[in-house]
VOPAGU-2260 file (C-alpha; in pm, 1 decimal, decimal comma):
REM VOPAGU-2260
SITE   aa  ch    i         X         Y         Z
SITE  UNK   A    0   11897,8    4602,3    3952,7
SITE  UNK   A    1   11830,2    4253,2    4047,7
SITE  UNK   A    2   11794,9    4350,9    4408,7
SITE  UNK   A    3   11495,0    4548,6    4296,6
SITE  UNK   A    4   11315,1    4249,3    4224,3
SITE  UNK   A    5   10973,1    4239,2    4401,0
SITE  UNK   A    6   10750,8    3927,8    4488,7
SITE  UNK   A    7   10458,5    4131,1    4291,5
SITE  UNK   A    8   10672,6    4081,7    3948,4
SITE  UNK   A    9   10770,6    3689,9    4019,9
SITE  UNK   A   10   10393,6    3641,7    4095,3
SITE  UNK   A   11   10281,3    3824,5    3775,8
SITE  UNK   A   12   10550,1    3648,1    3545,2
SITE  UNK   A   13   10384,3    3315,7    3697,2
SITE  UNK   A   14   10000,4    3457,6    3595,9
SITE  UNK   A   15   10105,3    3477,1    3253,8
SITE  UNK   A   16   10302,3    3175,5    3234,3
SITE  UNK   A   17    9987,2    2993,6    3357,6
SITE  UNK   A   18    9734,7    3175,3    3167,6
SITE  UNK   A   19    9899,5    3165,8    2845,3
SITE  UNK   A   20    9791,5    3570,8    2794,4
SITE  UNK   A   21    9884,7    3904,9    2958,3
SITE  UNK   A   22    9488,1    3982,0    2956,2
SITE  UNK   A   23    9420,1    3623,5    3136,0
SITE  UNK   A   24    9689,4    3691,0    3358,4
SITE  UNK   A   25    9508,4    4032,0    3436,6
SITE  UNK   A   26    9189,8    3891,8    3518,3
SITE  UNK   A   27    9361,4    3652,0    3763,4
SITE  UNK   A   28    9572,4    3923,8    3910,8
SITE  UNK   A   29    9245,8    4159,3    3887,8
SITE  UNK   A   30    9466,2    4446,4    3708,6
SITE  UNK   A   31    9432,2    4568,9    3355,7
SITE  UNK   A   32    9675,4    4390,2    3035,6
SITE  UNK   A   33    9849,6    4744,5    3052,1
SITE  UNK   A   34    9959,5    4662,1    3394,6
SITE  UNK   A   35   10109,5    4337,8    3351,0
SITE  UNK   A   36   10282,5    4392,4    2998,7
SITE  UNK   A   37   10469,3    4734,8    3195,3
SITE  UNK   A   38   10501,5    4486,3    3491,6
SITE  UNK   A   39   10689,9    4231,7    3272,7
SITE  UNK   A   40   10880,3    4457,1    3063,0
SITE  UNK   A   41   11060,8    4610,4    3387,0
SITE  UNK   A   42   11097,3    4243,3    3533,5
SITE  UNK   A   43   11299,5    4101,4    3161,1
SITE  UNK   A   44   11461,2    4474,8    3183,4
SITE  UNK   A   45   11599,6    4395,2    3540,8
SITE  UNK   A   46   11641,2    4077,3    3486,8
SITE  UNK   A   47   11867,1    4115,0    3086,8
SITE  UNK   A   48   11693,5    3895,8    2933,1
SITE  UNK   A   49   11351,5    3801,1    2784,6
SITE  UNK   A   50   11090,9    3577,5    2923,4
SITE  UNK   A   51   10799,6    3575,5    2644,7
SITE  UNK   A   52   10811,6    3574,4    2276,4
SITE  UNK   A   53   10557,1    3826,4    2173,7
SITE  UNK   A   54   10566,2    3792,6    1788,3
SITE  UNK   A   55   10225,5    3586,2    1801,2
SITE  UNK   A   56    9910,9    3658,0    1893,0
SITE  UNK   A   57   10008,3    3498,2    2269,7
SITE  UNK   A   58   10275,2    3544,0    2428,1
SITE  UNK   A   59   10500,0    3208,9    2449,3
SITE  UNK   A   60   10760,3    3151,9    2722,7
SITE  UNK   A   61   11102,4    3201,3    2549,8
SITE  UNK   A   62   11410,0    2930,2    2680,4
SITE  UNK   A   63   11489,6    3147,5    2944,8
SITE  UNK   A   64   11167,1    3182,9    3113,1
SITE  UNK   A   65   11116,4    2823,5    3124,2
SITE  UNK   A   66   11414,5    2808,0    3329,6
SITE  UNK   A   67   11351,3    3108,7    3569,1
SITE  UNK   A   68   10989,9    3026,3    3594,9
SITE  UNK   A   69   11077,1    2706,1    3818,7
SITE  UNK   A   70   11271,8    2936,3    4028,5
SITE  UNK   A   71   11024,2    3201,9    4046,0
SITE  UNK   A   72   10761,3    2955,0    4143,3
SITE  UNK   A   73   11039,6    2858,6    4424,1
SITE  UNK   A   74   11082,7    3235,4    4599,9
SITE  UNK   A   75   10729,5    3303,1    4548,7
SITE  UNK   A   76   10619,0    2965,8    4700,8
SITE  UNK   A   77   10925,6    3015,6    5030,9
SITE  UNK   A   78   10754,7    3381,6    5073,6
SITE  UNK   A   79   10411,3    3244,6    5100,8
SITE  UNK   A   80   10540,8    3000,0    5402,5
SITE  UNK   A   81   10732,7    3256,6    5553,4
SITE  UNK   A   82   10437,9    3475,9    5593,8
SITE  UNK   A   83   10229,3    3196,2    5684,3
SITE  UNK   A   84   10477,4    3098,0    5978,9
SITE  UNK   A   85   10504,3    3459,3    6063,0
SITE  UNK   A   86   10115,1    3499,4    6140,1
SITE  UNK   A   87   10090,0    3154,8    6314,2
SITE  UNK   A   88   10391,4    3233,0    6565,1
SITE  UNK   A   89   10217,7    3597,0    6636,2
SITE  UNK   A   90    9900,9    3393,2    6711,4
SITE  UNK   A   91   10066,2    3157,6    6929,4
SITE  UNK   A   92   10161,8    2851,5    6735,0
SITE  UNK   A   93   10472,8    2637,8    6849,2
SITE  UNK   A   94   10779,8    2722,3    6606,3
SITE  UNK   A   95   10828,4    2357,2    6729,5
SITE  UNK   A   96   10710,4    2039,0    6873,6
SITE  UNK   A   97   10875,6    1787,2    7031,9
SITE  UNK   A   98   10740,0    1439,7    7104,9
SITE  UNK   A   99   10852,5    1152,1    7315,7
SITE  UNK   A  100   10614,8     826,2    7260,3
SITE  UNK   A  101   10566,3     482,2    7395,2
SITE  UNK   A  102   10695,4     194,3    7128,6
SITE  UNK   A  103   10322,8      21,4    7275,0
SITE  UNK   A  104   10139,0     306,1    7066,6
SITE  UNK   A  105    9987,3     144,5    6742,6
SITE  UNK   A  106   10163,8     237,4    6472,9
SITE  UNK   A  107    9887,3     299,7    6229,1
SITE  UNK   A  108    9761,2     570,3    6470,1
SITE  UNK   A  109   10101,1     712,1    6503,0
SITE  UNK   A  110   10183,3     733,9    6162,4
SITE  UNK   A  111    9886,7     864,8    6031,2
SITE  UNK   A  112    9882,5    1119,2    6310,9
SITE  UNK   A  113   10218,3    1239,8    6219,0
SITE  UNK   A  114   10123,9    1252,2    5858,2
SITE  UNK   A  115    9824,6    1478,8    5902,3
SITE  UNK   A  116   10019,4    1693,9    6167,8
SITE  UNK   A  117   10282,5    1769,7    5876,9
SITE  UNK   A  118   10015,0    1833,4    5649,2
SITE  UNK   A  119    9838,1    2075,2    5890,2
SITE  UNK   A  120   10127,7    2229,3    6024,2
SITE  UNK   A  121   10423,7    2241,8    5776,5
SITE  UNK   A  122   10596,4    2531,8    5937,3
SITE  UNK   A  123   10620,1    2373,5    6288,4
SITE  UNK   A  124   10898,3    2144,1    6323,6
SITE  UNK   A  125   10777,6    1797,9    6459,1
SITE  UNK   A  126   11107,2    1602,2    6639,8
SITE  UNK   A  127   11001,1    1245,0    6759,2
SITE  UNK   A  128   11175,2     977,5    6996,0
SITE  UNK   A  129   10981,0     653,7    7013,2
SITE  UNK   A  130   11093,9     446,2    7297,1
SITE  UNK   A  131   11069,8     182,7    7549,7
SITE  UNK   A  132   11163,2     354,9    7854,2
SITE  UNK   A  133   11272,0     617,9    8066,7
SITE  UNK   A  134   10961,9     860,2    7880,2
SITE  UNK   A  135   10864,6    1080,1    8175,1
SITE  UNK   A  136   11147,1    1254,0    8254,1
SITE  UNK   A  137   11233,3    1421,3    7919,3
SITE  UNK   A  138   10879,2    1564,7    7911,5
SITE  UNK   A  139   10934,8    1649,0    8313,8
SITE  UNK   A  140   11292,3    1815,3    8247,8
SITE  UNK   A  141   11144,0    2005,2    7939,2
SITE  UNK   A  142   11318,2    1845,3    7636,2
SITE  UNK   A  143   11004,8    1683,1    7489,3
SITE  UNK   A  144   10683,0    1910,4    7534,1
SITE  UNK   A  145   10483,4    1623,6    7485,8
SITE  UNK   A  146   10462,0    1245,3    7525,0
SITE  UNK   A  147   10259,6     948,0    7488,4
SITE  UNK   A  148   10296,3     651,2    7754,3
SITE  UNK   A  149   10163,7     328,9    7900,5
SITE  UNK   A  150    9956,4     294,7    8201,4
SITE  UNK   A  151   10240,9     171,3    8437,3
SITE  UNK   A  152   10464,2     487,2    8384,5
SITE  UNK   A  153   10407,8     634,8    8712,2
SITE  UNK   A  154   10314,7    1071,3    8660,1
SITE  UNK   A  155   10453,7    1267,0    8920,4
SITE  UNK   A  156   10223,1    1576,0    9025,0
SITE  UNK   A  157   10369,2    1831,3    8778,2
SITE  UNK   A  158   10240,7    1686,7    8448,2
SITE  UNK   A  159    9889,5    1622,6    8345,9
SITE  UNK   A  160    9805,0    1249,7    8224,7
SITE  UNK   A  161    9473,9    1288,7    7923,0
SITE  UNK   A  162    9415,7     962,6    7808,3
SITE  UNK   A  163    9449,7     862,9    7447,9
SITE  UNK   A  164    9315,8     512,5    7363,7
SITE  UNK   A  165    9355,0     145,4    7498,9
SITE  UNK   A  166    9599,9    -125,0    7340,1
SITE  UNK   A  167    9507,4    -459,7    7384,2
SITE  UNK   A  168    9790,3    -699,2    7490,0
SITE  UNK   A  169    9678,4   -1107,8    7374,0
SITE  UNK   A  170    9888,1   -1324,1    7507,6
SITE  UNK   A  171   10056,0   -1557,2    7277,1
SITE  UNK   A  172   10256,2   -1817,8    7185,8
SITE  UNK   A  173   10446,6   -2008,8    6905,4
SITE  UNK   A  174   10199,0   -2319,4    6778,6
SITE  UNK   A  175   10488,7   -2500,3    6849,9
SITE  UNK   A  176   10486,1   -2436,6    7208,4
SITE  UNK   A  177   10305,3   -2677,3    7490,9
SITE  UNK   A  178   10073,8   -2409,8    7588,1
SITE  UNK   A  179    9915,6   -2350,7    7234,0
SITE  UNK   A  180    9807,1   -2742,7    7292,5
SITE  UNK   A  181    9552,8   -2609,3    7558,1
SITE  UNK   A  182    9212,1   -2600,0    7426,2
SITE  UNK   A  183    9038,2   -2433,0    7743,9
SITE  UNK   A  184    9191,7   -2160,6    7962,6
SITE  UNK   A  185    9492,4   -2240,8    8120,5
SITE  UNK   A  186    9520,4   -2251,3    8519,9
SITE  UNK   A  187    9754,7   -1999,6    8677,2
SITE  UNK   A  188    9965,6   -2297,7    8829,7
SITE  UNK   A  189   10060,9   -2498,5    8455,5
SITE  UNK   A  190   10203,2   -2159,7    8368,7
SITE  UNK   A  191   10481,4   -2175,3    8617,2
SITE  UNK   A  192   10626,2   -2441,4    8451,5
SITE  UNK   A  193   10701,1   -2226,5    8140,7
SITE  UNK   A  194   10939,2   -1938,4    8073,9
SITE  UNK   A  195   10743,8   -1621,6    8064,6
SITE  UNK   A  196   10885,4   -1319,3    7836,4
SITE  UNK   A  197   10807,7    -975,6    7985,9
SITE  UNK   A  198   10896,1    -675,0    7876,1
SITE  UNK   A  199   11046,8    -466,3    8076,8
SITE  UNK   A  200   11158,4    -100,2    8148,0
SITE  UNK   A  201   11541,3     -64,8    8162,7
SITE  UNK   A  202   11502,4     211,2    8374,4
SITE  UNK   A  203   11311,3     -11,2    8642,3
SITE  UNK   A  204   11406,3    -340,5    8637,8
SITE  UNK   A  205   11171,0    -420,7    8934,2
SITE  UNK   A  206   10845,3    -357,1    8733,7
SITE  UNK   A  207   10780,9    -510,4    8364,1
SITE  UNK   A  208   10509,8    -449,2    8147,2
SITE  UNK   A  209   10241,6    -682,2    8200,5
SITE  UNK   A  210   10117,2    -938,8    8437,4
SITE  UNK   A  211   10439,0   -1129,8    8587,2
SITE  UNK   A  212   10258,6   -1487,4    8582,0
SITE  UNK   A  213   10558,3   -1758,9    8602,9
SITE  UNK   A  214   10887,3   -1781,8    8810,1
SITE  UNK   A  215   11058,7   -1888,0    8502,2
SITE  UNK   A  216   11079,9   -1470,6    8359,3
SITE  UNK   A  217   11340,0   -1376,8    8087,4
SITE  UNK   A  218   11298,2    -976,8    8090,7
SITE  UNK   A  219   11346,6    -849,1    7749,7
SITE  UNK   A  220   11345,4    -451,3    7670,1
SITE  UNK   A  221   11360,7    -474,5    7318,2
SITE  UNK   A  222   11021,3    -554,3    7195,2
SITE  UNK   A  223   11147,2    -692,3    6859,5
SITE  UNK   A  224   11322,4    -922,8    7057,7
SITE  UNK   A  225   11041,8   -1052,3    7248,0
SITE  UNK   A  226   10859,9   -1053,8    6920,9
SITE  UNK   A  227   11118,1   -1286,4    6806,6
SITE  UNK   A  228   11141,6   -1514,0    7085,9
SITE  UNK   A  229   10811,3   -1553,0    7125,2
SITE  UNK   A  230   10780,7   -1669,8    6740,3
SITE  UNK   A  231   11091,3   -1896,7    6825,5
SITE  UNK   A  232   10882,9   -2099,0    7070,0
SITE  UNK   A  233   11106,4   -2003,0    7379,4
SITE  UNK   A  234   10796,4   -1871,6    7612,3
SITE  UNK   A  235   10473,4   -1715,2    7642,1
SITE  UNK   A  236   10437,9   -1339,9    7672,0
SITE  UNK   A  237   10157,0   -1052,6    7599,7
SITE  UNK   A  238   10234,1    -828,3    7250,2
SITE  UNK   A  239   10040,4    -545,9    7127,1
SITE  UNK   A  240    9722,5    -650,0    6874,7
SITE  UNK   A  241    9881,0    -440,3    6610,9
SITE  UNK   A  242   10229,2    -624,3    6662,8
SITE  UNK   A  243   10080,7    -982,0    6635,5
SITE  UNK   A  244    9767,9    -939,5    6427,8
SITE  UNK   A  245    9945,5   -1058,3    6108,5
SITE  UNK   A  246   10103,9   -1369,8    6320,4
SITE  UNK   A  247    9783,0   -1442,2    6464,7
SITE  UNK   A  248    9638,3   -1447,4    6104,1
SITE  UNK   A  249    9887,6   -1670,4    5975,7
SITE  UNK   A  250    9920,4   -1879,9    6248,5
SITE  UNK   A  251   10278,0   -1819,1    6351,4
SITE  UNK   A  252   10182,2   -1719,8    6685,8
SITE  UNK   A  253    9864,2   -1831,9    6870,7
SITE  UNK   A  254    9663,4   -1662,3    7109,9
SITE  UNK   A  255    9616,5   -1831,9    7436,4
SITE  UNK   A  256    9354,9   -1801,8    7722,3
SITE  UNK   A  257    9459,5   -1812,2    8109,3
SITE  UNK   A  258    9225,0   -1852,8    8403,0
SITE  UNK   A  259    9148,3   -1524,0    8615,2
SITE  UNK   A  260    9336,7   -1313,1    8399,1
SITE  UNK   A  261    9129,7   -1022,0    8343,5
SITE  UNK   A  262    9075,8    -844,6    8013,3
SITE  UNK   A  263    9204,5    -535,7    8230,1
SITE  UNK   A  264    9539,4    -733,8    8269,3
SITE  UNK   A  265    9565,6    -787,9    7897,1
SITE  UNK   A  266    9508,8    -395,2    7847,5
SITE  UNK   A  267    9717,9    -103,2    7840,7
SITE  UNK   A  268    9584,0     229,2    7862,8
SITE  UNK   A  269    9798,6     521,7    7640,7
SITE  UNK   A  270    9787,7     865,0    7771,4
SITE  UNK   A  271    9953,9    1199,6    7647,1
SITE  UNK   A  272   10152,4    1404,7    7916,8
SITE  UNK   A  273   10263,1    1684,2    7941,5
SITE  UNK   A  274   10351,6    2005,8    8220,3
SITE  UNK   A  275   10070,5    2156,4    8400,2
SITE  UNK   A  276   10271,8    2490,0    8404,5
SITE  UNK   A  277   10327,1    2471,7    8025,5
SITE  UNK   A  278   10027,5    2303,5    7868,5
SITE  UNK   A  279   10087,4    2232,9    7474,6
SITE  UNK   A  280   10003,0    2481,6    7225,8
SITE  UNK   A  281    9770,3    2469,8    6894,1
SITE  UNK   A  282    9935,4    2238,5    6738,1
SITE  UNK   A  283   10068,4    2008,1    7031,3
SITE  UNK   A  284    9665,3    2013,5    7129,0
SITE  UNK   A  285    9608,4    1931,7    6730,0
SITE  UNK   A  286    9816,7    1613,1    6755,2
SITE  UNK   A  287    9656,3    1447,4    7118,5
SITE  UNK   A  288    9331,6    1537,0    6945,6
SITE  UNK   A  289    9420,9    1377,8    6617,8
SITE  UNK   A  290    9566,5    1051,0    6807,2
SITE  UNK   A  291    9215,1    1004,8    6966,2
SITE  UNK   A  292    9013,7    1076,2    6649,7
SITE  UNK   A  293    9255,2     845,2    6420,2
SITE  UNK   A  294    9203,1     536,1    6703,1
SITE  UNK   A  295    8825,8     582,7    6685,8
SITE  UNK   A  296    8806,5     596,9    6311,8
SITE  UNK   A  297    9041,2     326,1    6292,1
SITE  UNK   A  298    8852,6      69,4    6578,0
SITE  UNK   A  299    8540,2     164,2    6347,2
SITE  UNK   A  300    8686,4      38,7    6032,6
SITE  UNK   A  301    8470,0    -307,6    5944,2
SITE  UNK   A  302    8711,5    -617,8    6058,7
SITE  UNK   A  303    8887,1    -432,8    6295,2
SITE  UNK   A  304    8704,7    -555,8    6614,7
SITE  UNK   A  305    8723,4    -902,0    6541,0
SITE  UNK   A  306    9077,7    -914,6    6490,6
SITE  UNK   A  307    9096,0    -814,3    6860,1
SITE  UNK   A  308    8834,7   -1082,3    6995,9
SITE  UNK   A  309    8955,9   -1297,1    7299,1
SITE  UNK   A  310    9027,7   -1691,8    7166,0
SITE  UNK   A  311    8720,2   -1860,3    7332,7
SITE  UNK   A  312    8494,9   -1574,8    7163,5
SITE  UNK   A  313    8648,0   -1662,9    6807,0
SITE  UNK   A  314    8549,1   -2062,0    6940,7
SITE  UNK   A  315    8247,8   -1969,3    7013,9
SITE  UNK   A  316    8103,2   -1873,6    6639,4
């Protein structure tokens, strides 16, 4: 008998529950109170045992409905997604999405990207990697349909490179540090006499991220390390804003200013890729579109642009 359980019963024990009244519960359901009483009657008679008191005037859920009715609200609730996934998939949506990004992406983009993706799409399963190198060749290869890197990974012809948004990259040092004594830009030729930490891509060892401005180079992969180093007072190196804003705030790192270094060499532009024979879906086009909207509303946000102002501009006010 309890095979013979239909989703039309769990939904109408649920009506009644919430309404308090078979007629309420009719109204919702648009069906008459003769209709839901039989309904319920053959649901407690499949079922062996009774879900409302009816010896008042309104029905009141007995102990064992209040325990089913969590569970009903469960099946019903599973059905309901599995439909929805159903008609999405027929209507091309991704049962999946894979994403491989860049650990230079802002996290307050990224996160609140991935929050309204899972919001918007709960039936597609999102699988992230967020790394430091090597990102092109999983999306190439076809493990990741999707990723999101810096401006030096190098595209080869079968992907398509859509940029996202720029991150800028101060450079900075510990207030400790000689540099940070410097009140006007610093010339190209003092820097050589410091030790300059780069980041670098461990599957390139021959190109780092960022201007290589001093002979004196410790190559770091791990940007947490560099973080830490540079906070140490061992070097100068370039950090993402949203990496260093807090230290710049509080004055454990300082942001320096170096002659003929361009505001494009401080810069790193973010891109999503992805194969031009396999183009993401509607919801892999849903997330690069969300990343772009979520850095402009996020760059318009009062504060935000000053907290990304060059030194001598701060100096200036």
């Amino acid at each position: 008998m309890l095979d013979g359980i239909s989703l039309d019963q769990l939904r109408t024990f649920i009506a009644a529950a919430d309404e308090g009244s078979f007629s309420a519960a009719g109204r919702r359901l648009r069906r008459a109170q003769s209709v839901v009483s039989l309904t319920l009657a053959n649901l407690e008679s499949q079922l062996g045992v009774k879900l409302f008191d009816r010896s008042a005037r309104f029905p009141v859920l007995t102990d064992h409905g209040r325990a089913l009715l969590a569970d009903a609200r469960a099946v019903t609730g599973l059905a309901d997604l599995f439909k929805a996934q159903a008609k999405s998939l027929a209507g091309g949506l991704e049962p999946e999405l894979s994403v491989i990004a860049d650990v230079m992406l802002p996290t307050s983009v990224f996160t609140a990207a991935v929050a309204a993706f899972q919001q918007k799409f709960p039936s597609t399963l999102l699988r992230l990697d967020v790394e430091s190198s090597a990102l092109v060749e999983p999306v190439l290869s076809g493990r990741c349909a999707l990723g999101v890197v810096g401006s030096w990974s190098v595209a080869p012809p079968q992907l398509t490179r859509e940029r996202l948004l720029a991150v800028q990259l101060p450079m900075v040092v510990a207030p400790q540090h000689p540099l940070a004594r410097h009140r006007k830009p610093i010339p190209m030729a003092a820097l050589s006499e410091h030790i300059q930490l780069v980041h670098t891509d461990v599957s390139d060892r021959a190109r780092g991220a960022g201007s290589v401005l001093s002979p004196r180079m410790w190559r770091l992969s791990h940007l947490g390390a560099k973080h830490a180093f540079l906070r140490a007072g061992f070097g100068f190196g370039s950090l993402p804003m949203h990496l260093v804003e807090h230290d710049l705030a509080s004055g454990t790192l300082v942001q320096i200013a170096i002659e003929d270094l361009s505001p494009r060499d401080q810069t790193v532009v973010m891109s999503a890729v992805y194969r031009t024979d396999n183009p993401p879906g509607p919801a892999g086009r849903w997330f690069i579109d969300r990343l772009k909207s979520e850095d402009l509303q996020q760059r318009a946000r009062p504060g935000r642009a000053n907290r990304a102002a060059p030194p001598r501009a701060r100096r200036r006010r």
